[in-house]
C-alpha positions in Angstrom: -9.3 27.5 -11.0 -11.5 24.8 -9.9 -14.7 25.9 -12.4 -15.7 22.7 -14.1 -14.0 20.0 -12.7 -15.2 16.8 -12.1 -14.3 15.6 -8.8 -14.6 13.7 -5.4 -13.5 15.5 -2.5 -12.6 15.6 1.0 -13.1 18.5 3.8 -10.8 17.3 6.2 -8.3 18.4 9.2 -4.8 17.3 11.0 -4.9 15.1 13.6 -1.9 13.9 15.3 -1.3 10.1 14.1 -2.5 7.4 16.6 -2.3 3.5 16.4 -5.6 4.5 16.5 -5.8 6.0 13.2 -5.6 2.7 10.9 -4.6 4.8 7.8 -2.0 6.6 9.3 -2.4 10.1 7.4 -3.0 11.8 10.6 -6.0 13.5 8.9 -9.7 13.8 10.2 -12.0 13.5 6.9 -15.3 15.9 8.0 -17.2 15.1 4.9 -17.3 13.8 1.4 -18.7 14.9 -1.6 -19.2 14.4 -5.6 -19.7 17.0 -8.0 -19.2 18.2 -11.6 -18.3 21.3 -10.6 -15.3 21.9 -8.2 -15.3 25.6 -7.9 -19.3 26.1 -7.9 -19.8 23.5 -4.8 -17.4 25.1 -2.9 -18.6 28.3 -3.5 -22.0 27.1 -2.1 -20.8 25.2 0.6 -19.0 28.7 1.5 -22.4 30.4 1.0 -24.3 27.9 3.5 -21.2 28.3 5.8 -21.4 24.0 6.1 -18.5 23.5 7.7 -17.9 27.1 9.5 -16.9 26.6 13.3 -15.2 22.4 12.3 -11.6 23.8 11.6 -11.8 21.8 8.6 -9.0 23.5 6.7 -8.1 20.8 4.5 -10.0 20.1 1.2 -8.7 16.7 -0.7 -9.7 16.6 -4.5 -9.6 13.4 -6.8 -10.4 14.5 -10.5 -12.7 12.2 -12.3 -15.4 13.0 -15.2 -16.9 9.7 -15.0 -20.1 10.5 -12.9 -20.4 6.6 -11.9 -16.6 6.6 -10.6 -17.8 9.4 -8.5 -20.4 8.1 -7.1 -18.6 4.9 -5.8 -15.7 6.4 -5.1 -17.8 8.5 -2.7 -19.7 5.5 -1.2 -16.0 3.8 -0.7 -14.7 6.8 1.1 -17.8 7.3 3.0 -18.0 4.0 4.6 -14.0 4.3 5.1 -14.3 7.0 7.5 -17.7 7.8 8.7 -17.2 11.7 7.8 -19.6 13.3 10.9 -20.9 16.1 8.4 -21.9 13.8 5.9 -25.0 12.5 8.2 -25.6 15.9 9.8 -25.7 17.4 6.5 -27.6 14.9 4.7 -31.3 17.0 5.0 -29.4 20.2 2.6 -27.5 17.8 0.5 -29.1 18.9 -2.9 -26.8 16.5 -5.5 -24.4 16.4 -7.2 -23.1 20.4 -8.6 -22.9 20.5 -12.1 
């Protein structure tokens, strides 16, 4: 159960692993977000159906209750990989879930 917890995460998908792929993990991250609540951001990302049709089928999740942490942790990851959703959903992105 993912009520509650603090976390950064990931919406992400395979890829097969190129030279390309400087990290190596052979995963596509979609989109990146913060929140205080795990299970309650999913559920509305669910409910807005924001990344229906991506085949992101992945979700990565790094557990932290420090809110600044989050938010650079987030920025890091962001300008890492240049998630595609994270611009296109930028105009519905409401904050951080608590």
């Amino acid at each position: 159960d993912l009520a509650e917890v603090s976390a950064v995460y990931c919406y992400a998908r395979a890829v097969p692993a190129t030279s390309a792929d400087a990290s190596g993990t052979g995963l596509e991250i979609g989109y990146v977000g913060k929140t205080g609540d795990m299970g309650r951001q999913d559920a509305e990302h669910e409910a807005r159906g924001d990344f229906a049709g991506y085949g992101f089928d992945i979700v990565l999740i790094r557990r932290s209750d420090e809110l600044l942490t989050r938010t650079e942790v987030k920025a890091d990851l962001i300008e890492t990989f240049s998630p595609v959703l994270n611009d296109l959903l930028r105009s519905i992105e409401c904050g951080e879930v608590s």
